[in-house]
N, C-alpha and C positions, 0 to 999 in steps of 0.2 A: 543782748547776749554779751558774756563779757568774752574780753579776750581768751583765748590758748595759749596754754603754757607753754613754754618752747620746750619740754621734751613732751609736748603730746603725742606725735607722731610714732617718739620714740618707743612710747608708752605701748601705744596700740598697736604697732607691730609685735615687741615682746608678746604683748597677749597673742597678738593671733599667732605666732611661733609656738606660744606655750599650749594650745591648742583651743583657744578660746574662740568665740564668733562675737564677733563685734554687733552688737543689736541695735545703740543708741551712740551717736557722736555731733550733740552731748545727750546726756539724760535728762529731759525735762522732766518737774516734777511739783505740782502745784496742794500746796497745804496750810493749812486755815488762813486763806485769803495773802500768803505768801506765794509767790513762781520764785522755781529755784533752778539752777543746770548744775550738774555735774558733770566733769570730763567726759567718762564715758560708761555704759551699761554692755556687759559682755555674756554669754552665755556659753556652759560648756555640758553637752550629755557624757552623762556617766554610763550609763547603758540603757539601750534599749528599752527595756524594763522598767526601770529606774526615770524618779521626776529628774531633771536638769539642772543643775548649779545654776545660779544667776549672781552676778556682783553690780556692783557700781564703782567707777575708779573714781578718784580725785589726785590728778596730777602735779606733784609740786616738783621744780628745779631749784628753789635753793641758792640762787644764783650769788655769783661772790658780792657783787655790786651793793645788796644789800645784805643786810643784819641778818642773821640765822635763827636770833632770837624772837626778831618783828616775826618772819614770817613762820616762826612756828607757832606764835601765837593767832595768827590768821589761820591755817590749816588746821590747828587743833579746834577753833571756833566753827570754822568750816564744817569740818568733819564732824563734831558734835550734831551740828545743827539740821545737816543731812542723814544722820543716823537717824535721828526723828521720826526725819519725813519719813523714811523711806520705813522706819518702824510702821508708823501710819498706814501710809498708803503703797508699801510694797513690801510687808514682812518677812516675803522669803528671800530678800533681794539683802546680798552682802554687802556693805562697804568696805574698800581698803585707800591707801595714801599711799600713792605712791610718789618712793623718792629716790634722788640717784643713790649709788651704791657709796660715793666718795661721801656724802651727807650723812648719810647711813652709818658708816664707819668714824664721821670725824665729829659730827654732831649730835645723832641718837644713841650714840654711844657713852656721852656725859652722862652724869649724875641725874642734873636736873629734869633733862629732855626722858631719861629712858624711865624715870620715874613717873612724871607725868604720860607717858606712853603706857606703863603699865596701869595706872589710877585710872585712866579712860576707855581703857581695851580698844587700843587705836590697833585694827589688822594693819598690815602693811602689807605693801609689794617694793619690793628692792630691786632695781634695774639698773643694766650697767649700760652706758647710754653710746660707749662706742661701738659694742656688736650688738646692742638693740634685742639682750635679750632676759628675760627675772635672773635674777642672782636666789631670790629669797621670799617668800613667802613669810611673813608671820604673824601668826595667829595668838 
């Protein structure tokens, strides 16, 4: 199992704040002869009535220490490659990438990244990582 992001935590409280229920921490998730985890699998009823939301998160920090550009090239491969699966073997299950809100602002906001962000239909979650709670949704 690999490591957690260091704003996992932060991640998954935002959700449970934004009223989510946390179902998997991580999401395992096995497809053609791959095992995969994702941060985390969340679930939120809309009503009564009504089937329930389900997502999957993938956590990224962004951290200064390294390149902005390595690791959005990891996360966008990431994120690719778990849409997949989860097409596969959980089609009603959303993914999103969540990243802090200063990343968000200083780096998905370039040319190159928010381009490549639209070409892929990468959802996001934007969280702001000192009060622990979504800034942002986007779809």
């Amino acid at each position: 199992m690999s490591a957690k992001d260091v704003f996992h935590e932060v991640v998954k409280i935002a959700l449970q704040k934004d009223g989510w229920r946390i179902t998997h921490d991580p999401f395992q998730i096995s497809v053609g002869g791959v095992d995969m985890s994702i941060d985390l699998g969340a679930e939120r009823l809309i009503a009564a009535e009504r089937q329930g939301e389900k997502i999957a998160v993938e956590v990224k920090s962004f951290l200064t220490k390294s390149s902005a550009i390595s690791e959005f090239h990891r996360a966008l491969g990431q994120f690719i490659n778990y849409r997949a699966a989860l097409k596969e073997k959980e089609p009603d299950r959303i993914l999103y990438l969540a990243v802090p809100l200063i990343t968000y602002e200083e780096f998905f906001q370039l040319d190159f990244p928010k381009a490549r962000v639209e070409e892929n239909q990468l959802k996001m979650i934007v969280y702001d990582t000192a009060i622990e709670v979504i800034v942002k949704w986007k779809n």
